[in-house]
N, C-alpha and C positions, 0 to 999 in steps of 0.2 A: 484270468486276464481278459474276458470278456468285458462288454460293452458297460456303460456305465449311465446313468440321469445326468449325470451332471461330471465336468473336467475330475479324474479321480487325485489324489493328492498324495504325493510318494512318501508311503510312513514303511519303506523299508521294502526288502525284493517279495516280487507277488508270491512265491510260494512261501511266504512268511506270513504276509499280509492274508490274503486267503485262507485261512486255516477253516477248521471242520466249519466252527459258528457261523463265518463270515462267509462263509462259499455256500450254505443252507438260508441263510439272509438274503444272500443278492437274489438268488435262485425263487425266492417263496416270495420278493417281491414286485407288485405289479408293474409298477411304472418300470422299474426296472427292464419287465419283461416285454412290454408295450415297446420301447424303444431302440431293443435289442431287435426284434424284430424287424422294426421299421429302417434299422441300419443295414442288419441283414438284407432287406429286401430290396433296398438300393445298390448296395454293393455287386449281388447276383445280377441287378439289370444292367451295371455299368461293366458287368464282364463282358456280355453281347455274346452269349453261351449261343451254340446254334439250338433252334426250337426242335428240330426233326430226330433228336437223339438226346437218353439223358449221358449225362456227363460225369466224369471222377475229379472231385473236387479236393483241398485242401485247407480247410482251416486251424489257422493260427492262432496260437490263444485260444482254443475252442473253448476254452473254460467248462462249464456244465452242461454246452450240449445246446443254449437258445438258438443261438444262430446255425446250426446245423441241425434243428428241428425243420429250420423255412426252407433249406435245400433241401432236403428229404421230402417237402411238401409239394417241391415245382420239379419232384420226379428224377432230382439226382443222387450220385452218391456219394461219399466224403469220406476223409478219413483227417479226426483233427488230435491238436497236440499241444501240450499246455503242460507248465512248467510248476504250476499245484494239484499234487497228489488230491487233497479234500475237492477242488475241485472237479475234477476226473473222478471222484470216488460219487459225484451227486452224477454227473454224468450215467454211469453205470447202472444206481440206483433209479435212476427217470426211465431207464431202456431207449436210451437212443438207437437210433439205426444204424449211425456212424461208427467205423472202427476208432480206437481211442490209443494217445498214445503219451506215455510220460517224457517228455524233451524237453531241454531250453533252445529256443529259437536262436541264440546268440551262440549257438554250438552250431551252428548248420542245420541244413535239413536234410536227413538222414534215408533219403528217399533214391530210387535210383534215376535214370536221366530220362526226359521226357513224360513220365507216366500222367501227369498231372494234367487235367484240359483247364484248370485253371484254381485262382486261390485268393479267398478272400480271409480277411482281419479284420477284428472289431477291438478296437480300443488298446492294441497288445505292442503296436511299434512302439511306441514313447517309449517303454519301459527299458529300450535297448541303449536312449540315452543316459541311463541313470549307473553312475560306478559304483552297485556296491559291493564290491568288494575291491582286494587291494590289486588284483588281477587282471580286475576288467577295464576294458580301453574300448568306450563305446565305437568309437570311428571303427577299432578291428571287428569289434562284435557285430555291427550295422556291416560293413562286408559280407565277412561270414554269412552271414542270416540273407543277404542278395544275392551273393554267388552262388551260394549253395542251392536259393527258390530259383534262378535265372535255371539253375542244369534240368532241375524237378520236371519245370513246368515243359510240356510239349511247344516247338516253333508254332508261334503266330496266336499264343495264347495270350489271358492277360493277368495282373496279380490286381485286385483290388483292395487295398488297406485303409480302412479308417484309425482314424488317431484323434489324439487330444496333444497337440506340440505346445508346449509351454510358451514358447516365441517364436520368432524369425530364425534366432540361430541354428536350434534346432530341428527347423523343419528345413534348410540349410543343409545341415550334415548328414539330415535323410537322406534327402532328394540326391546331396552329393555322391553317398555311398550308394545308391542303386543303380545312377548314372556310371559309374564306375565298375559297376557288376556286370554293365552291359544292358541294363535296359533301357527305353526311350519310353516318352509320356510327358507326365505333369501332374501336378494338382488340382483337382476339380474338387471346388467351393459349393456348398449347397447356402444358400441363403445369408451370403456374408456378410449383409446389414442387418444381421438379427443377432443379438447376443443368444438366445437361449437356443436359436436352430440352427445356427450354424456350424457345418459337419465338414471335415476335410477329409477326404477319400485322394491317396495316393493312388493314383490309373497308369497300371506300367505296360508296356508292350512288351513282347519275347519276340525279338527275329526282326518284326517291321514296326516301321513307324507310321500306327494309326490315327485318325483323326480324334485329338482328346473331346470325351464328353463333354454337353453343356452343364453347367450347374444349376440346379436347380434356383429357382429366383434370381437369377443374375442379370437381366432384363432390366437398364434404366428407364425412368420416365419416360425418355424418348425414345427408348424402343433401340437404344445400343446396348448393344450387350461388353457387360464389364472384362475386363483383363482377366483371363485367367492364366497360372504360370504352367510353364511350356518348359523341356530341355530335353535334348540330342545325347549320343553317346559319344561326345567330344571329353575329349581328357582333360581335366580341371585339377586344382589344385586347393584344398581347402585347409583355413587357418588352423584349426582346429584339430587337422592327421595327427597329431604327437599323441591324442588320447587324452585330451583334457575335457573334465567334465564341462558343459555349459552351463548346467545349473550354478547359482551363485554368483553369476557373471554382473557385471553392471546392469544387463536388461534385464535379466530376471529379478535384480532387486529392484529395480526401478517398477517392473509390475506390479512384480507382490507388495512392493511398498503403495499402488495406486490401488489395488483391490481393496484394502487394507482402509485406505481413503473411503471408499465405495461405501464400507459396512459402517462412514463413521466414526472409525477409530481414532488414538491419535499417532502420528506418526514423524517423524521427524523433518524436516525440511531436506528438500535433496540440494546439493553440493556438488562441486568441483571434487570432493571424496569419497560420494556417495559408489561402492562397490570397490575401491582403490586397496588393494593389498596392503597390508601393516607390513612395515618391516619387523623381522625377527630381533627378540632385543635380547643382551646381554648383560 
């Protein structure tokens, strides 16, 4: 569940998706590994680790070990956790530094309270949106996976998570369940006028509410800097608590049917029914 080139496309849960081939694929390619890096390396600066001590880190999704190559290289330590075996198993085979460990992040994190000076994610939150199975109720699972980082992490620490959110709503139901965990923060945009560089990094506080990072490119012409989203640890209520998937929603057909557009294709006209539930017939 590491980092990806480009938005990855859910063909089923990572430790399925991931197997031997395809965890030796990402792994052996470059772009791939060029950009893992470069998330990595923004992630670690937007934690504001102090310089005078290294630190114990946690990565999520470690997958094979790229982005806890680049903490290992600025002097810290880690311990990451990732929910495909094959992945974990190239891990091993590369010799990472990192201790390594087989979990679903949507189980909690299994760590005891405080130990953590802080914890970054490359590409592994979305995946907490997706229900597959008949069990899973992303809203409980996206809890779970914040209450459990909120106890990990030591006060006054921070969690850094890049993502690929399919839409609004989803990034929504993030925001909402870590707000709800008890952290405070926002989303900091790296270059949000750029289709192919623009990167979302969830910046969460533990304990206080610090000032959220700039995003990178976010500077308009005239030298105002764009909106970035901001939220408190106020109790909120969102549509979505009952554990319904988002996917499939009106907006996510309405994109996929515009990307679709994008490549060319042909696609249907949207409608007053476009996304609208059929009734069940008899």
């Amino acid at each position: 569940m590491a980092g990806s080139a480009r938005r990855p496309e859910h063909r089923g849960p990572p430790e399925l998706f991931y197997d031997e081939a395809e965890a030796r694929k990402y792994t052996q390619n470059s772009r791939v590994m060029q950009i893992q890096s470069q998330m990595s390396e923004r992630a670690v600066e937007l934690l504001g680790l102090p310089g005078d001590r290294p630190c114990l880190l946690l990565d999520v999704g470690c997958g094979s070990g790229l982005s806890g190559d680049y903490i290992s290289e600025e002097g810290h330590y880690w311990i990451g956790m990732d929910i495909s075996p094959a992945m974990l198993d190239v891990a091993v085979e590369r010799e990472v530094e990192g201790d390594l460990l087989l979990a679903d992040m949507g189980q909690g994190i299994p760590f005891r309270p405080g130990v953590f000076d802080g914890c970054i994610s490359i590409s592994a939150v979305q995946w907490l949106c997706n229900a597959d199975k008949k069990s899973h109720s992303p809203p409980k699972r996206l809890y779970r996976f914040f209450s459990t980082l909120y106890t990990a992490l030591a006060r006054g620490s921070r969690a850094v998570l890049q993502l690929y959110p399919e839409n609004s709503e989803q990034l929504e139901l993030i925001t909402a369940q870590a707000m709800r965990a008890g952290f405070t923060g926002g989303m900091v945009v790296d270059y949000p006028n750029s289709a192919k560089a623009k990167k979302f990094f969830l910046c969460l506080f533990v304990g206080t509410s610090g000032t959220l990072p700039k995003g990178l490119g976010t500077e308009c012409a005239d030298g105002e800097e764009m909106h970035q989203a901001k939220f408190t640890n106020e109790r909120t209520r969102f549509r979505n608590a009952k554990g319904k998937s988002v996917k499939k929603s009106r907006d996510w057909i309405l994109e996929k049917k515009e990307r679709r557009r994008r490549q060319g294709k042909e696609v249907r006209a949207d409608t007053k029914y476009t996304g609208r539930k059929r009734r069940p017939r008899f």
